[in-house]
N, C-alpha and C positions, 0 to 999 in steps of 0.2 A: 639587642638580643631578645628580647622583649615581644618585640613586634614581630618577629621570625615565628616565635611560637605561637602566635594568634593571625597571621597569615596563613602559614601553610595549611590549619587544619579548616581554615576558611575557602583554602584553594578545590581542598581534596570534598568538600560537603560541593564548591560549585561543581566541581566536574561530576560529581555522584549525580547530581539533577539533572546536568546538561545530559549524559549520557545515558540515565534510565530513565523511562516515563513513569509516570505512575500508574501504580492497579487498576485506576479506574479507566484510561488512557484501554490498557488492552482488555479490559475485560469488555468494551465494545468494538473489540475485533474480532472477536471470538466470531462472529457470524460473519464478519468480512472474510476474513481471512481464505485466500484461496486467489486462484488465479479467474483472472474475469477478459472474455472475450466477447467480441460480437459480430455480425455476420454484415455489419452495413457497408457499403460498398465504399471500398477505400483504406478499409482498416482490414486487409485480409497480413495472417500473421501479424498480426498486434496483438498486445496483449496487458492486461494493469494486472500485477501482481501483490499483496499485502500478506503480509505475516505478521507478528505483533512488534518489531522493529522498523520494517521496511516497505517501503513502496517503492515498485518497479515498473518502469514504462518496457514494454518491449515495443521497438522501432520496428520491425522486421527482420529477418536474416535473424544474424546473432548479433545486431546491436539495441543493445538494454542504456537504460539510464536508471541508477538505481539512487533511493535518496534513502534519509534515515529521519522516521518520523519523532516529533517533537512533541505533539497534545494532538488527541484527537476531540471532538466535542460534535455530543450527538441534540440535537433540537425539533423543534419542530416547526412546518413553514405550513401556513394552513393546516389541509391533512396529513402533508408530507413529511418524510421523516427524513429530516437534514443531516448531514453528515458534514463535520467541515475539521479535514484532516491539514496540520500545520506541518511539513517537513524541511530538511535542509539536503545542502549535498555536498560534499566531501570536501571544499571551501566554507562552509559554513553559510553559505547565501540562502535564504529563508525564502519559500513557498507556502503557497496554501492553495487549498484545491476542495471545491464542496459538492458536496452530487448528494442526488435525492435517493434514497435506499425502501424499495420494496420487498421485504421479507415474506410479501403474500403471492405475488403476481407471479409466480416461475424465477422468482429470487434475482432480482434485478437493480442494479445501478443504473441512471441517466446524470450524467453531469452537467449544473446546475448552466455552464455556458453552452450547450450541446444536446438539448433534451429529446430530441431527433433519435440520437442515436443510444441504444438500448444494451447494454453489457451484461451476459449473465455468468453464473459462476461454474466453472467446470465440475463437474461432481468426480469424486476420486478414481473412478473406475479409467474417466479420461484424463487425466493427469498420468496416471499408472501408464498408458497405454500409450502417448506422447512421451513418455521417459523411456519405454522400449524403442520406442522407433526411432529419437534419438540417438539410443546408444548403437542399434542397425546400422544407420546412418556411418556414425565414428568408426563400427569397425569395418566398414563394406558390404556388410551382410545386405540381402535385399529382404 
């Protein structure tokens, strides 16, 4: 009876971790956050999406892969400033993914296997404007 009462509240602190990150986790999202696209040939409708939980691949059309981030950790690589974000996805199967983040250059990601190709951040006004045309879209409107 014992051990009931010092599992369960062992159970309920792991899942509080597994399922929140911590403050320091998104207080370096705070600059990521937003959706990120880019114009190189091949990736048209694509899209990498972060908010302070999640990251999102957009496939194209409307297929998404969406994961739920675990630790993000920011470094440095030379000049660069490293980002190496840890997520899982809805089995629990562990990713990671690291890309070099320029907050000077026109606000740009290149990911660290892929530096070719160049992701910038949509700014609100086109977000706004991609969720009208979307919902056009849904109701037939042109």
């Amino acid at each position: 009876m014992k051990l009931k009462w010092i599992v369960i509240p062992a159970l309920i602190i792991a899942v509080a971790i597994y399922v929140f990150p911590s403050k320091k986790n998104r207080d370096i999202l705070v600059n990521l956050t937003g959706k990120w696209t880019t114009s190189a040939p091949g990736y048209q409708n694509r899209f990498i999406e972060l908010t302070k939980e999640t990251l999102t691949y957009g496939l194209g059309g409307d297929k998404i892969d969406v994961y739920f981030i675990s630790s993000i950790k920011k470094g440095l690589e030379g000049n660069d400033i490293l980002i190496t974000i840890n997520y899982k996805n809805t089995d629990g199967l562990k990713f990671t993914r690291s890309f070099y983040y320029d907050p000077v250059n026109g606000e740009a990601i290149k990911f660290k296997h892929q530096e070719h190709v160049k992701w910038t951040k949509e700014k609100d006004d086109a977000v706004a404007e991609n969720l009208k045309t979307d919902q056009k879209q849904e109701s037939g409107a042109k």
